[in-house]
N, C-alpha and C positions, 0 to 999 in steps of 0.2 A: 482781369478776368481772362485767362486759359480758354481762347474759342476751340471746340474739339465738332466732329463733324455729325457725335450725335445731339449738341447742340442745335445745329443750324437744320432747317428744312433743305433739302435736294434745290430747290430753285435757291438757297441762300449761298449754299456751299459753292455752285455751279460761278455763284456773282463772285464772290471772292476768290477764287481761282481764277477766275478769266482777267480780275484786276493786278493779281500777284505775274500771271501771265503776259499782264501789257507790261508791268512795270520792269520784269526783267527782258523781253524783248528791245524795251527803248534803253536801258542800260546796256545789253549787247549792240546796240545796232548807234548807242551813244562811241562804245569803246571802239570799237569797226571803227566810225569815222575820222576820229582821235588819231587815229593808228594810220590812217589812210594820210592824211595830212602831215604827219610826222614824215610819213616813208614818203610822201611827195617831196616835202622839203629835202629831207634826205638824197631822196635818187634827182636831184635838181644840183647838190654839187658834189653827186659822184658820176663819173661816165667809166663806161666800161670799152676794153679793145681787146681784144683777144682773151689774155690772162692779164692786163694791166688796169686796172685802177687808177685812174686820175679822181685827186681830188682839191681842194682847198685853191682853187682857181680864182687867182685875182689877178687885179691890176687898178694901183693906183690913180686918183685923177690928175688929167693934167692941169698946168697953170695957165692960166687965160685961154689962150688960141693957139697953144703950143701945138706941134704935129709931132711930137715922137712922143714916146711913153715908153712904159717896161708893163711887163709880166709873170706872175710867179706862178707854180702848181705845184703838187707831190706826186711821182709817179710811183705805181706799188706794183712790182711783180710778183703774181702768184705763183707763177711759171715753172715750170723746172730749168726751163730753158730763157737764159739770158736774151734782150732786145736791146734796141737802139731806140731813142730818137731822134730821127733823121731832117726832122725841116719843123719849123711850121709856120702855116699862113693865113691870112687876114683874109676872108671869102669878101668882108665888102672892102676891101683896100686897100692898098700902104701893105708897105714891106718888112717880114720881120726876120729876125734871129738868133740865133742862139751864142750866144754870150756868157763869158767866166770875169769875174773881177775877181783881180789876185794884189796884195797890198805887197810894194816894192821899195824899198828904201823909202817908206813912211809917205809913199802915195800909191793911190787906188786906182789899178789902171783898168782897162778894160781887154778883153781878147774875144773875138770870136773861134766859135765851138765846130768844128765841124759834124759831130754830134754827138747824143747824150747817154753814158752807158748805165743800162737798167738791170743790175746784175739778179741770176735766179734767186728769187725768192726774196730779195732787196726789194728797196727803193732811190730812187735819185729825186732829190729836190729842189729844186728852184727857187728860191728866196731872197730876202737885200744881201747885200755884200758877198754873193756869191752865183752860182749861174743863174741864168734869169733869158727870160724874151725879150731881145729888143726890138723896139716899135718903132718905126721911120713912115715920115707920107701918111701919114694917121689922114683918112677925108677929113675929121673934127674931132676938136679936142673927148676927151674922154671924161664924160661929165659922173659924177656920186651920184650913184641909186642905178648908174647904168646898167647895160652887158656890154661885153664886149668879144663880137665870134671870133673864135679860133678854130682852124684843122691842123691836126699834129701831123705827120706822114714817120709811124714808126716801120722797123725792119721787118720786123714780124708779124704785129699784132695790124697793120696795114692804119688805113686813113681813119681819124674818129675827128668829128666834129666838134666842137663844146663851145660852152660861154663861160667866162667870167666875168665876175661879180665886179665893177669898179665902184673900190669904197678906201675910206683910209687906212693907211697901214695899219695894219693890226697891234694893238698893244704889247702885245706881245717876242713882236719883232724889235727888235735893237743895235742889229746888226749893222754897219756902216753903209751905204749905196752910195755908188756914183753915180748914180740917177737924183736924188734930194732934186723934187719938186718936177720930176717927171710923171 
């Protein structure tokens, strides 16, 4: 049955409107929050520095009671203009930096970075088997499910704060590290 409104008496029409009424407000006010949680999760592993984008922040856990670790992120400049990263540090602890692993006559050495170039409109990535954070003085091991804070100190886009995620390497990763079980 086709309800049409000279069907229905004025007080019927009014009810069924006001139910069609609730029902697309909580479907609006459903997708709102949907959408809110998303871009939470979202803006939770992006941080922003000027025209830079950092995102996909991690570091693996360490083994037992180890104190050093590593760190990985992707920095994305939107910029026109090329940046640096210049430092970065542990607000609660222990010392880090910025490090390249380069493979040499069929071994994986290590170098420190003095720092990291983020060319316009590039990005520079830190990942295994290639530049990365190194973690020294850790106060405690770096436990799964953690954070763990970082301040970058870029050229440009100046100091930004962030966490990452400590979780296991990502599947996706297969790259060689001279860190294995850092």
């Amino acid at each position: 049955m086709i309800v049409t409104r000279s069907r229905l008496t004025n007080h019927g029409w009014l009810l069924l409107r006001s139910c069609f009424n609730r029902m697309f407000f909580n479907l609006v006010l459903g997708a709102a929050v949907l959408m809110d949680i998303a871009s939470a999760r979202l803006g939770a592993q992006e941080y922003l520095a000027g025209q830079i984008i950092i995102t996909q922040a991690w570091a693996p856990p360490t083994l037992g009671k180890q104190r050093i670790g590593v760190a990985y992120f992707r920095l994305h400049n939107q910029g026109p203009d090329a940046d640096r990263l210049l430092a970065v540090e542990l607000p609660d602890g222990g010392e880090a930096g910025l490090h390249t692993s380069l493979m040499r006559d069929g071994v994986m050495r290590m170098r420190p970075l003095d720092a990291v170039a983020i060319p316009a409109g590039g990005e520079a990535v830190l990942q295994p088997g290639g530049m990365h954070v190194m973690l020294s003085g850790l106060p405690g091991p770096l436990a799964e499910g953690g954070r763990l804070k970082l301040r970058l100190r870029l050229e440009r886009a100046g100091v930004l704060n962030l966490e990452a995620a400590i979780e296991k390497r990502p599947a996706a990763s297969t790259a060689p590290s001279p860190h294995q079980g850092h």
